[in-house]
N, C-alpha and C positions, 0 to 999 in steps of 0.2 A: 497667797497664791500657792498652790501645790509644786513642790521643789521634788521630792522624792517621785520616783521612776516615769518620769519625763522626758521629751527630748532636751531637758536643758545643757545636756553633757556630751552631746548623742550626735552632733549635728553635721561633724565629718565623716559619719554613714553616708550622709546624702551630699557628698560633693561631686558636683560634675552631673547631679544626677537637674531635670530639669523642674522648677514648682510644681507646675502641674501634675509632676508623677509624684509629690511628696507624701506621705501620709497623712491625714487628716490631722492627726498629734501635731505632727510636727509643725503645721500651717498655722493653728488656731496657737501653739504656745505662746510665738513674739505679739500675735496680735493682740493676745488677751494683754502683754504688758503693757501698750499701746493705749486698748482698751482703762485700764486700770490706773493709769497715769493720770488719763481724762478726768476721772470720776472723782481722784482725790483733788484735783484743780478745779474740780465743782464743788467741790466740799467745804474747800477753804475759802471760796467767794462766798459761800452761806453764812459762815463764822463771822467772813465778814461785811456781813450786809449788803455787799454791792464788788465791786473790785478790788482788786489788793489792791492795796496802798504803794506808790509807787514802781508797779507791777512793770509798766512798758520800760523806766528806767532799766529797771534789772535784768530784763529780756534782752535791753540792747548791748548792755554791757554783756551780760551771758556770752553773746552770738560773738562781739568783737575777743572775751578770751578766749573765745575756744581757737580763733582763725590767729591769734597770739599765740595760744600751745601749740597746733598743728606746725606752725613755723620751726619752733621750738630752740633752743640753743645748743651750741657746742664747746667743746672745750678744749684747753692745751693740753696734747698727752705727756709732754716733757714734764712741765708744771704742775701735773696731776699727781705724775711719779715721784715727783721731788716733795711734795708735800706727803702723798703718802708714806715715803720712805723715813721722813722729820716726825711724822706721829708716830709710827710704829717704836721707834726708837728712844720717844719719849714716853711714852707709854711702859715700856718694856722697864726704862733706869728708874720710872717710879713705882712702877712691879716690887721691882726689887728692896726698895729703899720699904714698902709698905708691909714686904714680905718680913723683913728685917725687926719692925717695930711690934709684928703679931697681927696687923689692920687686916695682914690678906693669910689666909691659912695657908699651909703648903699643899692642898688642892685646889688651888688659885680662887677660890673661892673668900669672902669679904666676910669678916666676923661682926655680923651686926650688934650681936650684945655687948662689944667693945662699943664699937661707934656710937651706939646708944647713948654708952655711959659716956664719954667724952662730949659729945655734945651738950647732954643734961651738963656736966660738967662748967664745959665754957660758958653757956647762958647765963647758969647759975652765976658765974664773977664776974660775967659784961653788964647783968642786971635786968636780965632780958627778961622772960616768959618764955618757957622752951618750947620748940615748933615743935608740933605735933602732927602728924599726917590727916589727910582729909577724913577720914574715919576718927579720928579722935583716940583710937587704942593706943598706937605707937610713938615714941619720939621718932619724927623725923630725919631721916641722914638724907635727904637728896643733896642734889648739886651746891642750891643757890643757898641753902641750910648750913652746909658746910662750909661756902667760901664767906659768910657773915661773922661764922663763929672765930673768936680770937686764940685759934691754935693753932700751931704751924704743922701739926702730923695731921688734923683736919683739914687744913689748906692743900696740904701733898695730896689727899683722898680726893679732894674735889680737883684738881688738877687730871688725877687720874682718869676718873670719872668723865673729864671732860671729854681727856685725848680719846677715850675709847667711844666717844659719844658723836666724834669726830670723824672715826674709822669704823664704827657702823650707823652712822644715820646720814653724813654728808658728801661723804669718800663715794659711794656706792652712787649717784648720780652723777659725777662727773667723772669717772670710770667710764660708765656709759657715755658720754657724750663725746668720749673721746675716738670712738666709731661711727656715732648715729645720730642724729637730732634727739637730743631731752626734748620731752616735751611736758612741760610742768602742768598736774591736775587742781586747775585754777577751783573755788568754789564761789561762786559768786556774790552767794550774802551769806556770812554770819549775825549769829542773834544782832549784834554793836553796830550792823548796817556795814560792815565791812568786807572784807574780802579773802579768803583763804587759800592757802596752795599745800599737797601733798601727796602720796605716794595713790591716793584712793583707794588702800589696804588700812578698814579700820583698827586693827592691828599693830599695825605700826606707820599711822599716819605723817608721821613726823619724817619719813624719808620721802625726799624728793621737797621739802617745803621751801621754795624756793622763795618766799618771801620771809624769812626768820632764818637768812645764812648768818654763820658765827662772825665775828669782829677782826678774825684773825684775815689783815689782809693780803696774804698768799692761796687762804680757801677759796677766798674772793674773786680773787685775781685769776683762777685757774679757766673763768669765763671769759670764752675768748669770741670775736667777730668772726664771723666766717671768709675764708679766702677771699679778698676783692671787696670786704667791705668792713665800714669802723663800726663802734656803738656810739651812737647818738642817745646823752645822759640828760633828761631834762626833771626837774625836780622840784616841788613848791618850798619856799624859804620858810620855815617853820610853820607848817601852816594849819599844824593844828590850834596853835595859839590864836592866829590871824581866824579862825573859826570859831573859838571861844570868845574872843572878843568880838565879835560879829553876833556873835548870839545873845551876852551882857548888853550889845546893845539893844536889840530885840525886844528883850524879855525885861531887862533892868532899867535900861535908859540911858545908861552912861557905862566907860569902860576907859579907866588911868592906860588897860593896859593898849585901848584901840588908839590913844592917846600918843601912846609910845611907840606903837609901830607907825601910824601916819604921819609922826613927825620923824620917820626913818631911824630913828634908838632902836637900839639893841636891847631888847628887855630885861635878857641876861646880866646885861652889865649895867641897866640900871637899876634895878636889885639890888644887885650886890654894891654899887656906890652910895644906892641908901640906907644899907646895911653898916657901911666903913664909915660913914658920916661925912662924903667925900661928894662935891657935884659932877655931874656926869662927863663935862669936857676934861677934868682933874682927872678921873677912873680913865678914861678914854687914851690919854696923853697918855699915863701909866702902864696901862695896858699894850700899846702899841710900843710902848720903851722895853718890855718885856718882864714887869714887875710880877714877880712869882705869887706876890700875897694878892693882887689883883686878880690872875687867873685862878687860883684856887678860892676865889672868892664868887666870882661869875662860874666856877662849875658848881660850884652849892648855888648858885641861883638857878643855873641849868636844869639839878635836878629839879629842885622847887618848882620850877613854871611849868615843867612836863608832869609831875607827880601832883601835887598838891590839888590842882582842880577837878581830880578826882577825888577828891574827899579821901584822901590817904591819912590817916593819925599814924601819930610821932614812932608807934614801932614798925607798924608796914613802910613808916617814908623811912627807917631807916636802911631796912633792906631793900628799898625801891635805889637810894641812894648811892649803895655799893655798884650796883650796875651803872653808874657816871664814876665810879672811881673815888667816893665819897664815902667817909667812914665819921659815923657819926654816933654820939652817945645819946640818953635818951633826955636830958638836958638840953643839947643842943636842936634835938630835933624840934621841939617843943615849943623853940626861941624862936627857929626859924618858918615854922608853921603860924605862931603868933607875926612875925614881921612879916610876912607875903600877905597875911591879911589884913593886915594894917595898910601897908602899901595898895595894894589893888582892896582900895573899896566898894569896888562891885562885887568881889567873893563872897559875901557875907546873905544879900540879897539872893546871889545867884543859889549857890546852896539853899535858901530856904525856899526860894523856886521849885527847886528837884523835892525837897521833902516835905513840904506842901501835899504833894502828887503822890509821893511814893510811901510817905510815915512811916514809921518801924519796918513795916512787912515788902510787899510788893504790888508792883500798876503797872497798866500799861498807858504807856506815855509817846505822844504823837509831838513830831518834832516839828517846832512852830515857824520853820524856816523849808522843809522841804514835805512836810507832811507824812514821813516816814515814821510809821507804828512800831512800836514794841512791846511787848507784855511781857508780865510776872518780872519785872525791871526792880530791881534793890536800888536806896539811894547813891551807892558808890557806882555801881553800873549805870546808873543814869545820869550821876553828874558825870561819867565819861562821855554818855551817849551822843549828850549835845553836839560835841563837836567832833566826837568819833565818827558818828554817821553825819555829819554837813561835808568832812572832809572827803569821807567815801563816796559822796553824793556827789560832788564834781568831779572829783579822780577818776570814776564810773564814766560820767558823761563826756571826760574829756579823751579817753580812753576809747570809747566807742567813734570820736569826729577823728582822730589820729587814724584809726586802722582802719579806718572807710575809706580816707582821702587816699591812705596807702595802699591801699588793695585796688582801687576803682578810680581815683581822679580827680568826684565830685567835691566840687567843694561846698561845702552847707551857707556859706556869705559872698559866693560870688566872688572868691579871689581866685586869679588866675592864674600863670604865669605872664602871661600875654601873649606867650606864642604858638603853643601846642592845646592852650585854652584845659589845661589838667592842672589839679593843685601841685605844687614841689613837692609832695611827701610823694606822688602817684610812682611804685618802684620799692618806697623803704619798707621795711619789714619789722613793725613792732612786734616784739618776742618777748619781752617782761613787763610786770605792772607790781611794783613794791609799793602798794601803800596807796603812795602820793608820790610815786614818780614814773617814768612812764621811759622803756630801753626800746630802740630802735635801731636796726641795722639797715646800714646807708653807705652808698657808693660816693665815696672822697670827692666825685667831681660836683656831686651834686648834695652834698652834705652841709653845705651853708645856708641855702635855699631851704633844704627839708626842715632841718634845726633849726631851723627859726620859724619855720608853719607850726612846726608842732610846738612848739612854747608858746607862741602865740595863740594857738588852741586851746594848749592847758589853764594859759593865761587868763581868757574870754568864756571857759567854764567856769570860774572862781568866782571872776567878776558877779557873774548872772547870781550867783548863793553871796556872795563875800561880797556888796555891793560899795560899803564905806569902809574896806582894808585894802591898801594895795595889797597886789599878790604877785610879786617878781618872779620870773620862771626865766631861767636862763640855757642856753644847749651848750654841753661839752664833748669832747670828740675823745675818744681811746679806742685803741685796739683791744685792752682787757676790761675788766670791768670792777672798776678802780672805786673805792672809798672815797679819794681824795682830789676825783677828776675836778679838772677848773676851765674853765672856759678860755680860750684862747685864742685870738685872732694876728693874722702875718701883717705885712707893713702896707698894706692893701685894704685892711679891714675883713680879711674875708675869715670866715670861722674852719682851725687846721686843725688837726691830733694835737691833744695835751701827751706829754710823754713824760712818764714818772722821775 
C-alpha cells in the first residue's frame, strides 16, 4: 500500500470537520485497509484449500483479549517506586564494580572484545561449545550466555544486564499504570498455537509483554486490583505435562506419565525417587520432612519434564536447566536425558512420531487432537508443538466462556445463579491471560461465586481436549498479583484474600 504522501499522517486536518466534506484521499485511505485485509484473508483460505484451520477458535479468543486489554490493569505507585528506586541502585553498585574490572569503559559503554574473550574462555574449562550468536560470526555475550558461564565478573555482567533490562523493558509499563489503565497488546496466535503480548512497536516488542514478567517478586507484585475489587488467580496444575501425556496417549497408546498424574503423583518427584532408587511414599515422607537432597533432586526432575519433551540434547538441557536453578555438567546432563527416557516409555515412540513427519528438515504438521496446522515445523519445534498448542487450545477456549459470562451473563451450560438467572462471573473483569492461567478482577462479596465459575470453566475446557487427565484448577484471592497466591477459604468455607 502506498505510505508516502497520503492522508496517513494528515488526519487532524480534518477534525471536527464532517465525512462528507472530506477529500476523496482521505475517504478511500482507511478503506482500502479494510479493503486489503479482506483480500489477504482470501488468500490464505486458497493456500489453504478451504478454511483455516481452527479459524473460529482464534477469532473467539481474538474478540475475548481484546475486551481483556481494553479492561486493562493498574498498578501500585508506592511499589513501583520502591522497586524502581532497588534497580537503579543495583544497577548503578554494579556499574561500578564492572567499571573497576575494565567490562565497562569509562564512557559507560561495555568492551565486547573483553567479553568475548572471557566467555570463549569460561566455555573452553566448563567443556562446553562456545555460544555463538544467531548469525554464527560472533561469540555470544547475551544475558542467558553469561549467567551459564562459570565466572563471577561474567555473572556481575549478566546481573547488570538484567537490572538495566528491568528499568527499560519492564519499569516503563507499570509507570504507566500507575495513572492509567495498561492495556497489554495481546496477539493472538503465534507460529506454537500460542499466545503473545507486547508493546506492538516491532522495535522493541518486548516492552509491555505482560506474559514473560521477570521472577523477581516485587516486579510482580507491583500489579495491583483496582479500588473495590481483588484478583481472582485461576491456573491449570502443570498442564502442559497433563497435555503431553494426553497426546502419548493419542498417538502412542500408552503414557507411565498419564499413569502418574491419574493416580494424583507428582511426576516431579517421582522422577527423581526413581532416580535416588527410593519408592515414591519414601521420596514423599522425605520430601515433606524437608530433606534438601530430595528437593534438589525433584528440581532436576522439574527441569527434565518441562525441557526434555522437547527434544532438548544434553548442551541445550543444560542451559534450559540454569533457568530451574540447576547447574549441571555435560555428564550429568546426558544421565539424566538417558533416565527420563527410560522412565517415561512413551518418549521414545513419541519422538519418532514428531520425526517420522518432520525428518532432518521441516513439515507441516496437523495436530491430531485439535486439528490445528503448522508448517515449515523442525523436529524440536514440533515435539514442543504437540502440547504447546493443545494447552493453547483450551486456555483460548476457556478464556473466551470466562469473559463472555463476565461481560454479558450468558452462561453457555445453563448455569445460573438461581436468582437473577446471570452467571456468577456477570460484573468480573478478566484483564490477564498468562499462558494457562486466566486473572480476573472481582468484587470481595461476590468473589466466591465468580472463582469458582471461572475454574470450573477453565476446568470443563480441558476436559473437552484432556479427556483422560484430570485437570484441577483451583481460584485464589489477592490484592496484588502474587507468585505464590494459594487458595484460601474462612471457617465458612467461603473463598477470602490470601495475604502474603
Amino acid at each position: 500500500l502506498e505510505k508516502k504522501d497520503t492522508w496517513r499522517l494528515r488526519y487532524a486536518e480534518l477534525d471536527g470537520v464532517p465525512i462528507h466534506k472530506w477529500p476523496a484521499a482521505a475517504v478511500s485511505y482507511p478503506l482500502a485497509d479494510a479493503e486489503w485485509t479482506l483480500k489477504v484473508f482470501d488468500a490464505q483460505e486458497v493456500l489453504c484449500d478451504g478454511p483455516i484451520p481452527t479459524e473460529n477458535d482464534q477469532m473467539k479468543a481474538a474478540f475475548a483479549l481484546q475486551l481483556m486489554s481494553i479492561w486493562g490493569v493498574r498498578s501500585n505507585p508506592l511499589r513501583v517506586a520502591a522497586v524502581r528506586e532497588r534497580l537503579i541502585a543495583e544497577r548503578t553498585d554494579l556499574a561500578n564494580k564492572l567499571k573497576e574490572s575494565g567490562i565497562i569503559k569509562p564512557d559507560g559503554v561495555k568492551n565486547t572484545i573483553l567479553l568475548r574473550q572471557l566467555v570463549q574462555e569460561a566455555f573452553t574449562k566448563m567443556g562446553l561449545p562456545v555460544p555463538m550468536t544467531d548469525s554464527g560470526l560472533n561469540i555470544s555475550t547475551d544475558k542467558d550466555t553469561l549467567a551459564l558461564a562459570d565466572d563471577p565478573l561474567l555473572k556481575l555482567v549478566s546481573k547488570h544486564t538484567h537490572a538495566d533490562k528491568m528499568l527499560g523493558t519492564y519499569l516503563p509499563p507499570l509507570v504507566a499504570a500507575t495513572t492509567q489503565p495498561f492495556n497489554p497488546n495481546y496477539k493472538v496466535l503465534v507460529s506454537s498455537g500460542r499466545t503473545a503480548s507486547g508493546s506492538g512497536d516491532e522495535e522493541n516488542d518486548s516492552v509491555g509483554n505482560i506474559q514473560n514478567i521477570p521472577t523477581d517478586p516485587e516486579i510482580r507484585a507491583c500489579w495491583e486490583a483496582r479500588e473495590g475489587y481483588l484478583f481472582c488467580s485461576t491456573d491449570y496444575e502443570s498442564a502442559e505435562l497433563r497435555s503431553l501425556a494426553q497426546v502419548c496417549l493419542n498417538v502412542v497408546g500408552y503414557s507411565i506419565l498419564a499413569d502418574e498424574l491419574k493416580a494424583g503423583l507428582d511426576p516431579h518427584l517421582s522422577f527423581a525417587s526413581k532416580r535416588l532408587g527410593l519408592e515414591y511414599t519414601e521420596a514423599l515422607r522425605r520430601k515433606e520432612a524437608g530433606d534438601k537432597s530430595i528437593k534438589e533432586a525433584r528440581q532436576r526432575a522439574k527441569a527434565a519434564n518441562f525441557g526434555i519433551p522437547g527434544g532438548l540434547g544434553a548442551e541445550t538441557f543444560i542451559a534450559y536447566s540454569r533457568g530451574y536453578g540447576v547447574k549441571l555438567d555435560l555428564e550429568e546432563a546426558r544421565e539424566i536425558i538417558s533416565d527420563w527416557k527410560a522412565h517415561y516409555a512413551e518418549s521414545k515412540p513419541y519422538f519418532r512420531y514428531t520425526s517420522d513427519q518432520t525428518g532432518r528438515g521441516t513439515a507441516t504438521l496437523v495436530h491430531p487432537i485439535t486439528g490445528f496446522t503448522r508448517g515449515d515445523t523442525s523436529f524440536t519445534s514440533g515435539s514442543n508443538f504437540w502440547f504447546q498448542s493443545l494447552t493453547a487450545s483450551y486456555t483460548k477456549a476457556a478464556t473466551y466462556e470466562v469473559v463472555k459470562e463476565s461481560w454479558i451473563g450468558a452462561s453457555t451450560d445453563g448455569e445460573f445463579d438461581g436468582v437473577k438467572k446471570v452467571s456468577p462471573l456477570f460484573g468480573a473483569r478478566p484483564n490477564l491471560m498468562i499462558h494457562d492461567q486466566i486473572i480476573s478482577e472481582m468484587r470481595p462479596k461476590r468473589a466466591h461465586e465468580a472463582g469458582y465459575r471461572q475454574a470450573l470453566l477453565m476446568r470443563r475446557e480441558a476436559d473437552r481436549l484432556v479427556p483422560d487427565i484430570p485437570n484441577p484448577v483451583e481460584p485464589a484471592l489477592s490484592k496484588n498479583w502474587e507468585k505464590d497466591v494459594a487458595t484460601v477459604l474462612d471457617n465458612t468455607g467461603r473463598l477470602v484474600e490470601w495475604i502474603p
